[in-house]
C-alpha positions in Angstrom: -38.2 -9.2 -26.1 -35.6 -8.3 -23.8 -36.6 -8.0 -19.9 -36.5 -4.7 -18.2 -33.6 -3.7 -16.1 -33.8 -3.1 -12.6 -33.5 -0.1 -10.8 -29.7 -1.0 -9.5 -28.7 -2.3 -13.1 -26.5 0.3 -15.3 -25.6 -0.4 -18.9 -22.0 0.5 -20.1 -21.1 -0.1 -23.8 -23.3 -3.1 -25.5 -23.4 -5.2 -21.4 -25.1 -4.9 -18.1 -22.9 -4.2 -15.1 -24.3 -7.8 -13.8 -23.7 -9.4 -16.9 -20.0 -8.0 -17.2 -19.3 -8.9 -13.5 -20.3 -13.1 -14.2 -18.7 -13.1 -17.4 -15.3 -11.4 -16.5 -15.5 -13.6 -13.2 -15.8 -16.9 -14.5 -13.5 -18.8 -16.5 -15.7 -22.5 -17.4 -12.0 -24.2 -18.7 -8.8 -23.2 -17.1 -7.2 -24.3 -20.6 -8.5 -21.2 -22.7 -7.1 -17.6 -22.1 -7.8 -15.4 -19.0 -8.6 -12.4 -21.3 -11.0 -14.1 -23.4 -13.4 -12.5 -21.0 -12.5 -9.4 -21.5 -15.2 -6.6 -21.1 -12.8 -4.1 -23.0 -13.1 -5.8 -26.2 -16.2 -4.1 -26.5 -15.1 -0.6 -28.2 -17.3 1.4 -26.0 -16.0 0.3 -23.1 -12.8 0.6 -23.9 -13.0 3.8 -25.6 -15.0 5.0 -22.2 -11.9 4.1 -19.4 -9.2 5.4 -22.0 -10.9 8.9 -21.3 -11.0 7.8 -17.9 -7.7 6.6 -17.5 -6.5 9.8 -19.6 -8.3 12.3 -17.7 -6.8 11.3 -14.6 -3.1 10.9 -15.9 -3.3 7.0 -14.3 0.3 6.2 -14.5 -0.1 2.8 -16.2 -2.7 3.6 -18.9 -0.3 3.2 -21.9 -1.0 -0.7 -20.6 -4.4 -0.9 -21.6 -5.0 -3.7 -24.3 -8.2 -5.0 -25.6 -6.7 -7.6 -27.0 -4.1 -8.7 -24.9 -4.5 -12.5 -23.4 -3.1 -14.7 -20.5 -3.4 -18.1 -19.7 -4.5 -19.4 -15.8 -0.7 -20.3 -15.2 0.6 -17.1 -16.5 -1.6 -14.9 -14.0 -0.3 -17.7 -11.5 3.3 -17.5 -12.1 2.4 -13.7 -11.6 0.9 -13.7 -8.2 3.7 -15.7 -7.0 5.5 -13.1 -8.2 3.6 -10.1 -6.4 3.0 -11.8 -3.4 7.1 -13.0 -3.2 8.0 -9.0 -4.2 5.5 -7.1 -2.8 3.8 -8.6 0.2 6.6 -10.6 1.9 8.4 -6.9 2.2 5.2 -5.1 3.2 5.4 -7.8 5.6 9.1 -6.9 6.9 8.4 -3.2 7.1 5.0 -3.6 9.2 7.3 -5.9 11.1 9.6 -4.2 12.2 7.5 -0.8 12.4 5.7 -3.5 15.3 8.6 -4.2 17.1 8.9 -0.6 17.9 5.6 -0.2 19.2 6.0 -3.4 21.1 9.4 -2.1 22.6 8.3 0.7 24.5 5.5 -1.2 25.9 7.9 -3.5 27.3 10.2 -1.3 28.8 7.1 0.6 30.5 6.3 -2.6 31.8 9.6 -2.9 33.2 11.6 -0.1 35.3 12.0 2.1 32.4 9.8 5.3 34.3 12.4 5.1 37.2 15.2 4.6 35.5 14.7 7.8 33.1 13.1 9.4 36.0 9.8 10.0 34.6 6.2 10.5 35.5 3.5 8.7 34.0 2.4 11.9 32.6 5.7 12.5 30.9 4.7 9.1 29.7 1.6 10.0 28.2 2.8 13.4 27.4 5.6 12.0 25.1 3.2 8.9 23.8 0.8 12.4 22.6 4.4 13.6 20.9 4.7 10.8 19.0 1.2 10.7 17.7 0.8 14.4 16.7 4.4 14.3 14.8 3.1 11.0 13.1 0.2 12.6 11.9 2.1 15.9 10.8 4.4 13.5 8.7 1.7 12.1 6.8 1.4 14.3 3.9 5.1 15.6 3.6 5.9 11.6 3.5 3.7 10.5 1.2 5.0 13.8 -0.7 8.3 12.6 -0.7 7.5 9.0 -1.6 5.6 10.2 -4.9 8.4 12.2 -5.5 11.2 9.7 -4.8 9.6 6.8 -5.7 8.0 4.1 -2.8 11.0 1.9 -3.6 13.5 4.4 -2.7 11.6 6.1 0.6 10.2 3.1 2.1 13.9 1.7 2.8 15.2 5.2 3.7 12.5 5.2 6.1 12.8 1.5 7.5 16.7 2.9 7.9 16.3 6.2 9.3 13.7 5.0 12.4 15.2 1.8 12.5 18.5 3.7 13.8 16.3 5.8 16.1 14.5 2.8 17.6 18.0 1.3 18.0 19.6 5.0 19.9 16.6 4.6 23.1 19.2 2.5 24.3 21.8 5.8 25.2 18.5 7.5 26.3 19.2 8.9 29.9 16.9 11.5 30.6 13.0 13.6 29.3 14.3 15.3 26.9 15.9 11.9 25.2 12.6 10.6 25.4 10.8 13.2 23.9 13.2 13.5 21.1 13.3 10.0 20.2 8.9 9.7 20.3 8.8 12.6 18.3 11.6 11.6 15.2 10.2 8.2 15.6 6.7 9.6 15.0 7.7 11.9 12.1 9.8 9.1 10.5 6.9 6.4 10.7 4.5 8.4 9.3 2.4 7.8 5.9 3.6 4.2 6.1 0.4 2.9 4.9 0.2 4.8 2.1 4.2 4.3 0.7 3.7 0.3 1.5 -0.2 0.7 -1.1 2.3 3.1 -3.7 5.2 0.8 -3.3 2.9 -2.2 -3.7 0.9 -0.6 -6.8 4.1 0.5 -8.6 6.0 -3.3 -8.1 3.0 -4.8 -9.5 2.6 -2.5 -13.0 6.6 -3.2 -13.1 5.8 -7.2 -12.7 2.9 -6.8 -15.5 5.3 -5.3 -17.9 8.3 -7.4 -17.4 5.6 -10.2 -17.6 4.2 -9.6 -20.7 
């Protein structure tokens, strides 16, 4: 007699959702395959996220195996990998987009208002420019990212305000401010999501390669 499920238990396939989370989670000998564990083996479940995966055109859904296997020092050998690849140059780009950020607090700190001749409202005012064209970029970037691919826009775009950033130097007046906050602002912009696209399409090209 089996016990009666709880209110917060669903069933897919032949498992419980509690069940499939400790089985798929634990691995008792780290000598015996990964994907001995795994919960699409059982037909129902697998034939369930094929129409999921299908429905929603997931770009790496010709990788779904129910029967492929990996050993602990495999999947080790391949985090290395996506952490070498992917992270350490998420890391750079967030980097650098920081030092930008960083700069022009700096120079407000310093005599950058009197030098350029500005107010603390053209301050603010040009801080507000740089904000609104960051949040105007967001969708034509990630646009151009999905179109390009992440690993083609995110070093165009590290580039591009990377030589903006680098031109404040000649800056000698408003209007070079403004100019530079708002290309600076539109260049930046859907960062976030081209550093989670670039990260998601190096790791389904690592998987391949890897198996």
């Amino acid at each position: 007699m089996t016990s009666p499920k709880s209110p917060n238990e669903k069933s897919v396939g032949a498992y419980r959702v509690d069940e499939l989370s400790s089985s798929s989670l634990s691995i008792e000998n780290e000598d015996l395959a990964v994907g001995q564990d795994n919960i699409f083996k059982d037909p129902a479940i697998y034939e369930h996220y094929k129409k999921v995966y299908e429905e929603a055109n997931y770009e790496c859904r010709h990788l779904l195996d129910p029967d492929f296997e990996w050993t602990p020092q495999e999947e080790r050998k391949l985090v290395w990998k996506t952490e070498w690849r992917c992270c350490f140059v998420a890391f750079l780009f967030f980097f650098n987009l920081d030092i930008d950020r960083g700069n022009i607090s700096s120079a407000l700190g310093d005599n950058m208002l009197t030098d350029l001749k500005l107010t603390t409202n053209d301050y603010n005012l040009g801080s507000t420019i740089n904000l609104v064209c960051f949040l105007s970029s967001e969708l034509p970037s990630q646009l151009i990212s999905k179109k390009l691919g992440p690993d083609v826009w995110i070093p165009l775009q590290m580039v591009l305000f990377s030589a903006i950033a680098m031109s404040q130097m000649a800056i000698q007046n408003r209007a070079g401010f403004f100019a530079t906050r708002a290309l600076l602002g539109a260049l930046q912009g859907g960062v976030s999501y081209s550093s989670k696209s670039c990260f998601q399409h190096k790791l389904s090209n690592l998987v391949t390669v890897h198996t």
